[in-house]
LOBA-808886 format. One record per residue: residue number from 1; chain; z, y, x of N, C-alpha, C, O, CB in turn. Coordinates in nm, 2 decimals. Glycine has a CB too. Layout:
<rs>
+-----+-------+--------+---------+--------+--------+----------+---------+--------+---------+--------+--------+---------+--------+--------+----------+---------+
!  nr ! kette !   n.up ! n.north ! n.east !  ca.up ! ca.north ! ca.east !   c.up ! c.north ! c.east !   o.up ! o.north ! o.east !  cb.up ! cb.north ! cb.east !
+-----+-------+--------+---------+--------+--------+----------+---------+--------+---------+--------+--------+---------+--------+--------+----------+---------+
! NUM !     A !      Z !       Y !      X !      Z !        Y !       X !      Z !       Y !      X !      Z !       Y !      X !      Z !        Y !       X !
...
+-----+-------+--------+---------+--------+--------+----------+---------+--------+---------+--------+--------+---------+--------+--------+----------+---------+
</rs>
This chain:
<rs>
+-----+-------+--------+---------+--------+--------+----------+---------+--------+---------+--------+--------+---------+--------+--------+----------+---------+
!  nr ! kette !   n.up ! n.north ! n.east !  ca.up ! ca.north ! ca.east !   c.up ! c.north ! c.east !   o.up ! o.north ! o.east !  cb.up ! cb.north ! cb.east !
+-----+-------+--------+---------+--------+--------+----------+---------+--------+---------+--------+--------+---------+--------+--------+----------+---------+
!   1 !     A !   0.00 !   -0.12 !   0.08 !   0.00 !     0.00 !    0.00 !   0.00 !    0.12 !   0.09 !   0.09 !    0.15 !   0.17 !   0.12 !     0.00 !   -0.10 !
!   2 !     A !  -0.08 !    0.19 !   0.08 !  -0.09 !     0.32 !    0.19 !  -0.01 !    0.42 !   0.16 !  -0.02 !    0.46 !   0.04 !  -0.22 !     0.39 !    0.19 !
!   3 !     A !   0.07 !    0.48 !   0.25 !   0.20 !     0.58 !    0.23 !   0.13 !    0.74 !   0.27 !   0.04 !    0.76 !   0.35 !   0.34 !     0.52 !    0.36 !
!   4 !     A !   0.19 !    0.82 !   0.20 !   0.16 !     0.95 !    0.25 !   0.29 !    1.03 !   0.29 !   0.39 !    0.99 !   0.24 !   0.08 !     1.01 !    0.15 !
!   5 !     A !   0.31 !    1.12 !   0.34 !   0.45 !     1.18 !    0.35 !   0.40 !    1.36 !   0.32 !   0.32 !    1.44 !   0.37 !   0.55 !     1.14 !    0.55 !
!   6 !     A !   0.49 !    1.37 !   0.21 !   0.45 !     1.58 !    0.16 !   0.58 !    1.58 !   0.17 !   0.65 !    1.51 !   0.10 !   0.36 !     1.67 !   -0.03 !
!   7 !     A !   0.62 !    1.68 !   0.27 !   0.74 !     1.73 !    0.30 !   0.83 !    1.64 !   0.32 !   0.78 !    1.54 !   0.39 !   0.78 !     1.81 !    0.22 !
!   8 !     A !   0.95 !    1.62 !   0.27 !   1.05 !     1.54 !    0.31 !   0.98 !    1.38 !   0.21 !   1.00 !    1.27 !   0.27 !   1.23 !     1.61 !    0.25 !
!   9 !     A !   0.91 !    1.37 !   0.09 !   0.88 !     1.27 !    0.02 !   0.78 !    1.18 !   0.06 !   0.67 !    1.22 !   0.11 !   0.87 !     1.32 !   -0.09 !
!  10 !     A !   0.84 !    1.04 !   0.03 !   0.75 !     0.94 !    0.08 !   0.63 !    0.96 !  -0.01 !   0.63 !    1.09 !  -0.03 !   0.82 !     0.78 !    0.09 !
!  11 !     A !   0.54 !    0.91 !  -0.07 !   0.40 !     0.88 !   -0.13 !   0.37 !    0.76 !  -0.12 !   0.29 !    0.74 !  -0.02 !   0.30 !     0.95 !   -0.09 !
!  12 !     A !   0.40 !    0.63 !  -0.19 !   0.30 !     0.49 !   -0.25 !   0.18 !    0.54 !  -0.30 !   0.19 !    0.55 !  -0.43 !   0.37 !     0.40 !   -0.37 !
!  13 !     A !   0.07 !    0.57 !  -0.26 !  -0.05 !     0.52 !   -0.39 !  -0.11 !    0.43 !  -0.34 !  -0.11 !    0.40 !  -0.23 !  -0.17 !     0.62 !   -0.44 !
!  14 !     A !  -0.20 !    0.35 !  -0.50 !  -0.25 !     0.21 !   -0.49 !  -0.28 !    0.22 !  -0.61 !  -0.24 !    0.30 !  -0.69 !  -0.17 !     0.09 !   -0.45 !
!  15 !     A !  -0.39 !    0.11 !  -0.63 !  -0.50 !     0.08 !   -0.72 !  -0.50 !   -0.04 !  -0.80 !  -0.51 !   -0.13 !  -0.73 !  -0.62 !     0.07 !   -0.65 !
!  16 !     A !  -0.49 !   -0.08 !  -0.94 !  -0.43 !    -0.21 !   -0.91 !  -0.56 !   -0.22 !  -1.06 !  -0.61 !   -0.12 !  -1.12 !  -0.21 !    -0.25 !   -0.92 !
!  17 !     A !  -0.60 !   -0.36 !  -1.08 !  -0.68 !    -0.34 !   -1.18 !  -0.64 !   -0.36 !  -1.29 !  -0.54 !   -0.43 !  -1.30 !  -0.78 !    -0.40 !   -1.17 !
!  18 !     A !  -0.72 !   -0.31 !  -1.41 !  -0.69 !    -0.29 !   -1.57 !  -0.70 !   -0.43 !  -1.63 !  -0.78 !   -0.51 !  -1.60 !  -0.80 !    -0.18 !   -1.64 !
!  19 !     A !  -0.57 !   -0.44 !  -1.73 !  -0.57 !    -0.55 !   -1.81 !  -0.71 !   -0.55 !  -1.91 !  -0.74 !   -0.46 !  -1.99 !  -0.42 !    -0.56 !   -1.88 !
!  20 !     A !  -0.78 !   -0.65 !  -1.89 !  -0.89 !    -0.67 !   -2.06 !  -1.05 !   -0.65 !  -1.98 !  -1.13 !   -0.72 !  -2.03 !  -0.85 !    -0.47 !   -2.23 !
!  21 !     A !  -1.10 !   -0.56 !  -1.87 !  -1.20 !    -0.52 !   -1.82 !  -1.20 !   -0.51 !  -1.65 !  -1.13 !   -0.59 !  -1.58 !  -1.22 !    -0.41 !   -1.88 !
!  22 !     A !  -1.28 !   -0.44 !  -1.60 !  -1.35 !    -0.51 !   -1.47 !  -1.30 !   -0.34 !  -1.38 !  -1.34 !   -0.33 !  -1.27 !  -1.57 !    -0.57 !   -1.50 !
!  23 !     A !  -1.24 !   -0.26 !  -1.43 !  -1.21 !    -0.10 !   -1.42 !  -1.08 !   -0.08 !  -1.34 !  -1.00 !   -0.16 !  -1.38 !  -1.19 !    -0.02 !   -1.58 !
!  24 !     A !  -1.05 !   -0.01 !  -1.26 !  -0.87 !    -0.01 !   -1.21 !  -0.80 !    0.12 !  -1.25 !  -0.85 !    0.18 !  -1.34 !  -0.85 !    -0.02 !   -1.02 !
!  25 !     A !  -0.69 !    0.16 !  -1.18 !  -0.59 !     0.25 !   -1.25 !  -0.49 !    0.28 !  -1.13 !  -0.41 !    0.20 !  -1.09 !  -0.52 !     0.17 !   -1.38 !
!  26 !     A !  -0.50 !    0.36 !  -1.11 !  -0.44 !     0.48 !   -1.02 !  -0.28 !    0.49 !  -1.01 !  -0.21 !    0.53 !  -1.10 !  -0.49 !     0.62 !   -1.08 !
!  27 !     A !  -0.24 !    0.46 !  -0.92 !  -0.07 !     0.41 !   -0.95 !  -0.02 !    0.51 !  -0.84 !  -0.09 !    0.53 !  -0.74 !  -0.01 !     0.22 !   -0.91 !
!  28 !     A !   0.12 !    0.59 !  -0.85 !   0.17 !     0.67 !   -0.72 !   0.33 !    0.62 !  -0.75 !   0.34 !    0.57 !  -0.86 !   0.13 !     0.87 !   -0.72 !
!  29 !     A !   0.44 !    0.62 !  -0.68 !   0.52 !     0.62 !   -0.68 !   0.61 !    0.66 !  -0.55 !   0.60 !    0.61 !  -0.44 !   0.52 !     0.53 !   -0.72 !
!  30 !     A !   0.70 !    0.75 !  -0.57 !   0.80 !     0.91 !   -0.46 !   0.92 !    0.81 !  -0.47 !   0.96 !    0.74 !  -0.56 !   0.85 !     1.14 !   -0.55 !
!  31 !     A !   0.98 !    0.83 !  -0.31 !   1.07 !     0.81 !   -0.26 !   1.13 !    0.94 !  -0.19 !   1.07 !    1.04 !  -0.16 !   1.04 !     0.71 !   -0.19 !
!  32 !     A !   1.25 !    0.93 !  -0.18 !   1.32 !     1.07 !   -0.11 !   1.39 !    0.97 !   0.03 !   1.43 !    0.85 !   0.03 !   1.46 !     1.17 !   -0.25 !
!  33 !     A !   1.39 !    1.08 !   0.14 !   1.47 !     1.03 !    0.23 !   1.64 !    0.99 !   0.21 !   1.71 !    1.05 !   0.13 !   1.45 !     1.13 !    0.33 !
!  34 !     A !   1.72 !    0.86 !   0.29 !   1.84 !     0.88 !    0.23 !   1.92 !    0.87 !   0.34 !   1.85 !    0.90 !   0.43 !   1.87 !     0.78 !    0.12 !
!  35 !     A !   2.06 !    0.85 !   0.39 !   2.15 !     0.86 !    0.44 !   2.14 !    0.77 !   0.53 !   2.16 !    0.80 !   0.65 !   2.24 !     0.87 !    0.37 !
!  36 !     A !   2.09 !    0.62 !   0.48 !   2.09 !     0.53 !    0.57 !   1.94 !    0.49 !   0.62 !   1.87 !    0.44 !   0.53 !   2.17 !     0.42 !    0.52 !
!  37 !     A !   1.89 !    0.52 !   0.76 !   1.75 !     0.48 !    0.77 !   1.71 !    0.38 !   0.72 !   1.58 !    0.37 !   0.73 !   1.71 !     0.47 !    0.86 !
!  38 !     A !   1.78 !    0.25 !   0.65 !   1.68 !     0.11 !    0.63 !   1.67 !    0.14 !   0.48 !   1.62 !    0.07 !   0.39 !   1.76 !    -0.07 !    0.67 !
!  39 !     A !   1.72 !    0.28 !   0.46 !   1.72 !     0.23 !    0.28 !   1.61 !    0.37 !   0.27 !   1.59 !    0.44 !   0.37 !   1.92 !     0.23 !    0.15 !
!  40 !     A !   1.55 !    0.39 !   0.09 !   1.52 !     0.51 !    0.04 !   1.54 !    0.53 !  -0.05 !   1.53 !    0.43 !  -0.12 !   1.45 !     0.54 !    0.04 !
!  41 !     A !   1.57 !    0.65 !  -0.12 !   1.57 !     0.66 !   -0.24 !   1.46 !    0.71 !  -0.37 !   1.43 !    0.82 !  -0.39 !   1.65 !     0.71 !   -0.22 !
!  42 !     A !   1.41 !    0.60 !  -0.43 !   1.32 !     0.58 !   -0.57 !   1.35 !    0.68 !  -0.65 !   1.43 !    0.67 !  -0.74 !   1.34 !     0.46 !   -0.66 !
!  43 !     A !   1.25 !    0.85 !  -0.60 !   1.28 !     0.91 !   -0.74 !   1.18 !    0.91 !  -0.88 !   1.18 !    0.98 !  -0.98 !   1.30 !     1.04 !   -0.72 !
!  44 !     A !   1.09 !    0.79 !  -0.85 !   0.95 !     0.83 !   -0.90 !   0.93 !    0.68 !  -0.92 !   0.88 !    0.64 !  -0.82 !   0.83 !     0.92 !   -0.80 !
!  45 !     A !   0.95 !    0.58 !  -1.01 !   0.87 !     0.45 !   -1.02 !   0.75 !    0.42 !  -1.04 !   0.70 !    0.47 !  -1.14 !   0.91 !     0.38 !   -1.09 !
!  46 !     A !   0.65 !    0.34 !  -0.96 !   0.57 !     0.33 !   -0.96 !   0.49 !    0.38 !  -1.12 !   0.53 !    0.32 !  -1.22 !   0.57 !     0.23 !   -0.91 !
!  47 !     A !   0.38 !    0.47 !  -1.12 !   0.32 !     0.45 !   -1.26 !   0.20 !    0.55 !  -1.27 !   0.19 !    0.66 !  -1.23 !   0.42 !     0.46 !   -1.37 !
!  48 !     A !   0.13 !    0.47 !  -1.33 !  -0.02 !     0.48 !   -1.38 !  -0.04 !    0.69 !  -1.35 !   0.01 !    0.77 !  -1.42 !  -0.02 !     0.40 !   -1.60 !
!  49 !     A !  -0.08 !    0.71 !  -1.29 !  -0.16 !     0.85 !   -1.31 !  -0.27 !    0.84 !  -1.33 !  -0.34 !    0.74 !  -1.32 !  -0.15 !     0.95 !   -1.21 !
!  50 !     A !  -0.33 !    0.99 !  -1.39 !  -0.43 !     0.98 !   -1.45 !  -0.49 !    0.89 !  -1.53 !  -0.61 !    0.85 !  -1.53 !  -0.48 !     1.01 !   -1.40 !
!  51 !     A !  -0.37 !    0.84 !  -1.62 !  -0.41 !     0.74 !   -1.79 !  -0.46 !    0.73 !  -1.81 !  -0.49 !    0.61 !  -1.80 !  -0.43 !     0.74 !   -1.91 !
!  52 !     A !  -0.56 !    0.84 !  -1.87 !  -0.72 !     0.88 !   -1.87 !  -0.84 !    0.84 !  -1.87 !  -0.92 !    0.82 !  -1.95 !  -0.74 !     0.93 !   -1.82 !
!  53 !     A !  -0.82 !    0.83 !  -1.70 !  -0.92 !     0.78 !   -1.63 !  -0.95 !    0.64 !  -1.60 !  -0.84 !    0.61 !  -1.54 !  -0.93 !     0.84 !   -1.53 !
!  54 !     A !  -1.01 !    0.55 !  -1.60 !  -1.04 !     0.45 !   -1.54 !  -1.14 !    0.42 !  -1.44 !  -1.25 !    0.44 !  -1.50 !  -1.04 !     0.39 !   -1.61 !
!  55 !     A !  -1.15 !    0.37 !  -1.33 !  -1.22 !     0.39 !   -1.20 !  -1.29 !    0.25 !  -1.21 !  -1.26 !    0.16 !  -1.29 !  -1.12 !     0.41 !   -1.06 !
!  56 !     A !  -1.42 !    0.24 !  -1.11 !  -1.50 !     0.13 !   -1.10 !  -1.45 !    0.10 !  -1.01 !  -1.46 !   -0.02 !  -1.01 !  -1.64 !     0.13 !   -1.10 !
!  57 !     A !  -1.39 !    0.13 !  -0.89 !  -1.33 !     0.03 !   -0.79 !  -1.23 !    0.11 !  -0.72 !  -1.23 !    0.23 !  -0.70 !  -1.43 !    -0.03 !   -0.70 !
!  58 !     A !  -1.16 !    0.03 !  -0.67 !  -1.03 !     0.05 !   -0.55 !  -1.01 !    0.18 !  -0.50 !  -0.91 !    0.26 !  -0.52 !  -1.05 !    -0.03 !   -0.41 !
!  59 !     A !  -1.11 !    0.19 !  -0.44 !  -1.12 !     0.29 !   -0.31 !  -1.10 !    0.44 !  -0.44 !  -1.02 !    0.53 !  -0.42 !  -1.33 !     0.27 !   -0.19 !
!  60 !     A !  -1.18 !    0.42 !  -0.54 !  -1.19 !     0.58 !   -0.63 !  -1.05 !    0.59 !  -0.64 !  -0.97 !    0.66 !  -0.58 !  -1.27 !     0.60 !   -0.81 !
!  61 !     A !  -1.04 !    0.48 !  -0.73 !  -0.82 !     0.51 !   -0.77 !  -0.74 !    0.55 !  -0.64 !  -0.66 !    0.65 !  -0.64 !  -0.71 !     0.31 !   -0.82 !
!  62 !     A !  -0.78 !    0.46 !  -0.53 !  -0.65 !     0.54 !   -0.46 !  -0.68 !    0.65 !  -0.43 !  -0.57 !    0.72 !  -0.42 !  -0.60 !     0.49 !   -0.35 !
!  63 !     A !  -0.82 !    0.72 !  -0.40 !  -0.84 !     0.87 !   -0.39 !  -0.76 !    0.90 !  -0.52 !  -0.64 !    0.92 !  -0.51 !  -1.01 !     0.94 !   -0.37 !
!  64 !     A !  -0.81 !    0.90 !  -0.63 !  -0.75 !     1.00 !   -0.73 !  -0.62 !    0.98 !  -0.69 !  -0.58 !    1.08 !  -0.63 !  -0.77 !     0.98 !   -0.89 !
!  65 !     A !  -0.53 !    0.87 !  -0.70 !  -0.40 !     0.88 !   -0.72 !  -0.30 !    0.96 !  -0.55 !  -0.19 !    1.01 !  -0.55 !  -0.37 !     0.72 !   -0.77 !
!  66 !     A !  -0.40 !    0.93 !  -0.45 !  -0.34 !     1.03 !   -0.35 !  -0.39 !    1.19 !  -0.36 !  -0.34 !    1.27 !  -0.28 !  -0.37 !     0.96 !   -0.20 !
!  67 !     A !  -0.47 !    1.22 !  -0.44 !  -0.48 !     1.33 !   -0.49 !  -0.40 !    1.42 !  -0.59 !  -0.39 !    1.54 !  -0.59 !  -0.57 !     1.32 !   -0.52 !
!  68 !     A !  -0.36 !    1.31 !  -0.67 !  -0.21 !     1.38 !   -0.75 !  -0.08 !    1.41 !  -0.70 !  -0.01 !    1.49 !  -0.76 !  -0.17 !     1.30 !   -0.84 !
!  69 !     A !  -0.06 !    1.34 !  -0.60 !   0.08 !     1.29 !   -0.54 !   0.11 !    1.42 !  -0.49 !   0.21 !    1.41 !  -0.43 !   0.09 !     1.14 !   -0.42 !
!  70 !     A !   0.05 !    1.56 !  -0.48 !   0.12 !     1.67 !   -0.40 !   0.15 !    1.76 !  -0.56 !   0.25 !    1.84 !  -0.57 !  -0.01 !     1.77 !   -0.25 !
!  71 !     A !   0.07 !    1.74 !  -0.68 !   0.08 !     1.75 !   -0.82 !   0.21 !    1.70 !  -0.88 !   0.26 !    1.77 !  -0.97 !  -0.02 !     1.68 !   -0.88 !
!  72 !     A !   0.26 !    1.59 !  -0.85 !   0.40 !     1.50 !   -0.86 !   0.45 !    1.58 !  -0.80 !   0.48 !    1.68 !  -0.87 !   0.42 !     1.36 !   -0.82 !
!  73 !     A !   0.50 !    1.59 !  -0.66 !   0.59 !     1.64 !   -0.57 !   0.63 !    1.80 !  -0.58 !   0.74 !    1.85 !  -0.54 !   0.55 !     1.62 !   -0.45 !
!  74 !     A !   0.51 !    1.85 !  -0.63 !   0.52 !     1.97 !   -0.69 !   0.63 !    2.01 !  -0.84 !   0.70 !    2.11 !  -0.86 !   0.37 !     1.99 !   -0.71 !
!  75 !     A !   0.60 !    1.92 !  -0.90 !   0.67 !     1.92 !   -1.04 !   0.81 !    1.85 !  -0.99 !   0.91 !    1.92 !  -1.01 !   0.58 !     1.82 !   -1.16 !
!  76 !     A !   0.82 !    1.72 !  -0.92 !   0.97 !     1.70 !   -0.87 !   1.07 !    1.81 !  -0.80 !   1.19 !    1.80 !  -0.80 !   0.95 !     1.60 !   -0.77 !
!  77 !     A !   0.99 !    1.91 !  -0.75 !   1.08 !     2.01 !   -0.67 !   1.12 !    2.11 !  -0.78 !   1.22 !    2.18 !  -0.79 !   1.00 !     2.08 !   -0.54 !
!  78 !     A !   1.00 !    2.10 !  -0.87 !   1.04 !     2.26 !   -0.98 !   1.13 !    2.21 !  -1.09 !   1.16 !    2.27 !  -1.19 !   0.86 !     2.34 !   -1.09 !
!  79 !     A !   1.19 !    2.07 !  -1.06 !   1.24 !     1.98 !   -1.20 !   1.39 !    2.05 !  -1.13 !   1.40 !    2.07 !  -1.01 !   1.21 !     1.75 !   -1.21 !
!  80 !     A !   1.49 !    2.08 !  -1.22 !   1.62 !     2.11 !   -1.16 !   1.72 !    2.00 !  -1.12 !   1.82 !    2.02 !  -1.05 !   1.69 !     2.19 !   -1.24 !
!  81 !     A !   1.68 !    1.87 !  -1.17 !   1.73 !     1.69 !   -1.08 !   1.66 !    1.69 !  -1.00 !   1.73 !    1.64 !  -0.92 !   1.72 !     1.53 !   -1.14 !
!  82 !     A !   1.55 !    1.71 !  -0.94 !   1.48 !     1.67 !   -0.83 !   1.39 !    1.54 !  -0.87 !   1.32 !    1.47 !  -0.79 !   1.57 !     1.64 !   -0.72 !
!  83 !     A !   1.40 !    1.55 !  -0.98 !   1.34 !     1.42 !   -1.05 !   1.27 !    1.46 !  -1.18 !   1.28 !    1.56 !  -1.24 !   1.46 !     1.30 !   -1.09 !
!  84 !     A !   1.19 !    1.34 !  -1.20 !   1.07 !     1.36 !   -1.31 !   1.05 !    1.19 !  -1.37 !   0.97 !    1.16 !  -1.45 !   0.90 !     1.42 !   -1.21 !
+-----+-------+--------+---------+--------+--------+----------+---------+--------+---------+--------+--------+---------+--------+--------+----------+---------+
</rs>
């Protein structure tokens, strides 16, 4: 699963394919740094961005979905929990 790092937050995106058809679906999920280096903290569980859309293959979804993930992290910081 390819990691991105925006500011202090980890970034999962990944592509995973659609139940029923041949199309995939754009998945991101944020981690925050934590106290202990072997651990992190999950503020974001994995899930579907851009709904919407459905992609013909792999490679599109994970562009879109590492294209949202500074869109997420943006909204996680403006959230007053730090969470979304």
């Amino acid at each position: 699963m390819p990691t991105k790092y925006i500011d202090d937050y980890e970034i999962e995106f990944s592509a995973a394919p659609l139940e029923g058809c041949a199309l995939w679906g754009a998945y991101v999920a944020v981690f925050a740094p934590s106290t202990t280096p072997m651990h992190r903290i999950k503020i974001r569980q994995k899930r579907r961005v851009a709904v919407t859309q459905r992609f013909v293959d792999a490679a599109s979804a994970c562009a879109a979905a590492e294209a949202e993930a500074a869109n997420i992290v943006a909204s996680i910081k403006a959230s007053p929990t730090g969470r979304t």
